[in-house]
C-alpha positions in Angstrom: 85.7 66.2 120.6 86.3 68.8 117.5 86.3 67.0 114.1 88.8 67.9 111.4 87.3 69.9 108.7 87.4 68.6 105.3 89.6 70.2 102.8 87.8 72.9 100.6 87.3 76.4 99.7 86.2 77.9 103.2 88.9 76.2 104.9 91.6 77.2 102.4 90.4 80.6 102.3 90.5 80.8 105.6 94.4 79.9 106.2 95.6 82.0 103.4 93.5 85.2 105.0 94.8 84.8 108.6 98.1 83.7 107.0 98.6 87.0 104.5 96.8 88.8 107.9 99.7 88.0 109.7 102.6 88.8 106.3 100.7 92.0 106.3 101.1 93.0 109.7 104.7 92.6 109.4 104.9 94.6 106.0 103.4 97.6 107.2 106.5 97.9 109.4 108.2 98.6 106.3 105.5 101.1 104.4 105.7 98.0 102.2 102.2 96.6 100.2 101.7 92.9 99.6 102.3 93.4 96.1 105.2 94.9 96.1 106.9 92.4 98.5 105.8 90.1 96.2 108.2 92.3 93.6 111.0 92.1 95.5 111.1 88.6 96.1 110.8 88.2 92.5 113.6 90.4 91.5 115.8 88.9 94.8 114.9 85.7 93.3 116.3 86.5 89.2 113.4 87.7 87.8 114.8 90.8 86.5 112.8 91.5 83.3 109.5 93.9 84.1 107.6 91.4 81.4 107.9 88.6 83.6 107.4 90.7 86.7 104.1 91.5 85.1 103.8 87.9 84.2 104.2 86.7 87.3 101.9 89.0 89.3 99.2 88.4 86.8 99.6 85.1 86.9 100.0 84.3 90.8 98.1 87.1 92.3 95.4 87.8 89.5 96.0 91.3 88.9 95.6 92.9 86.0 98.7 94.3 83.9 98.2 97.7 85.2 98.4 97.1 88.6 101.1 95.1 88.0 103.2 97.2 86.3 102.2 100.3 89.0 103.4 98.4 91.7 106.8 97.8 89.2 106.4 101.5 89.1 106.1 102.4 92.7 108.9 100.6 93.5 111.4 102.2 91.1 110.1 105.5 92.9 110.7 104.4 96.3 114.6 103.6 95.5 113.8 100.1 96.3 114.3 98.4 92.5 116.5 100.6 89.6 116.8 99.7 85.7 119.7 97.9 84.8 122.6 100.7 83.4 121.3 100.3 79.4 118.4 98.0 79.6 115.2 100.0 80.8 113.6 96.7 80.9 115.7 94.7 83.6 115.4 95.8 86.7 117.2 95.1 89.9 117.1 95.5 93.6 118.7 98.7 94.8 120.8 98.1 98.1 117.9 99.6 100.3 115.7 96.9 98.1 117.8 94.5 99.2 117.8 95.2 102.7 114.3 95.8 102.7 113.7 92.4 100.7 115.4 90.6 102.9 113.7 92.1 106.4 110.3 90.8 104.5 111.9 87.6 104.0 113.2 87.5 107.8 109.5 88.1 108.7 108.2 85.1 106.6 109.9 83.0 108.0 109.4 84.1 111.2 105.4 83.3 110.7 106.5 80.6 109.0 108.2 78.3 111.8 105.2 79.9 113.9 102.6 78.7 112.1 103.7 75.3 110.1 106.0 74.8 112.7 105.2 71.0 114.6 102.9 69.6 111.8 104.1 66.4 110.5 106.3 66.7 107.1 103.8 64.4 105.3 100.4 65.9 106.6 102.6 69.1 105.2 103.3 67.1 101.6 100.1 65.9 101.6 98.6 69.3 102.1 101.0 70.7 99.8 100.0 67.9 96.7 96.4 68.9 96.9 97.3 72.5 96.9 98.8 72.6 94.2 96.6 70.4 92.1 93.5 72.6 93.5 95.8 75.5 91.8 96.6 73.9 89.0 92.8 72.9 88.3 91.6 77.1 88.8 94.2 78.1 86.7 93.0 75.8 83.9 89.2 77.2 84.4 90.6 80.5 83.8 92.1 80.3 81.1 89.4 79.0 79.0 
């Protein structure tokens, strides 16, 4: 009989690892990096301004600013994300960034129904509750 492993670093570690193994299979299809999916999915999702791009990398990835804005950067010189006419600090997705953007997001949820696919909604709001206070909790410690 195999016993359910409690809930902790390890086994959360483990999950996101085979998880992102799995996204970053996919994204190599597309000569596209973690990161800069993560761009993408920003920008398809409103986040237009390369401040809060930056933000948001730093903040959910744990980058620093200048890897942040380098991916911003790599993307404006693939074609994939363009400057708003007149505002060099909006950005948008170019049509081949929207394609692209949403091939990633085809993929993800692809692995998606693979992988959560069959567990129980509340095991899955459960598991999603303690996440997110577990986040929550880190991101506190590192800011002081």
């Amino acid at each position: 009989m195999t016993t359910t492993p409690t809930l902790n670093g390890q086994v959360i570690g483990q999950a996101h690892y085979a998880t992102r193994a799995l996204l970053e299979r996919a994204l190599s299809r597309t000569d596209t990096t973690f990161n800069q999916s993560v761009v993408l999915n920003a920008v398809a999702g409103g986040v237009g301004s390369i401040d809060a791009l930056v933000s948001r990398m730093t903040g959910a990835l744990k980058i620093d600013e200048a890897a942040a804005r380098a991916t911003v950067a790599e993307l404006t010189e693939k074609q994939l994300v363009e400057a708003l006419p007149g505002d060099a600090v909006q950005v948008d997705l170019t049509e081949a960034g929207r394609t692209l953007q949403q091939q990633i997001q085809t993929a993800l949820r692809e692995i998606t129904e693979r992988l959560y696919g069959g567990i129980p909604a509340a095991d899955l709001e459960s598991a999603g509750r303690a996440l997110t206070l577990i986040t929550e909790r880190a991101n506190t410690e590192l800011a002081n």
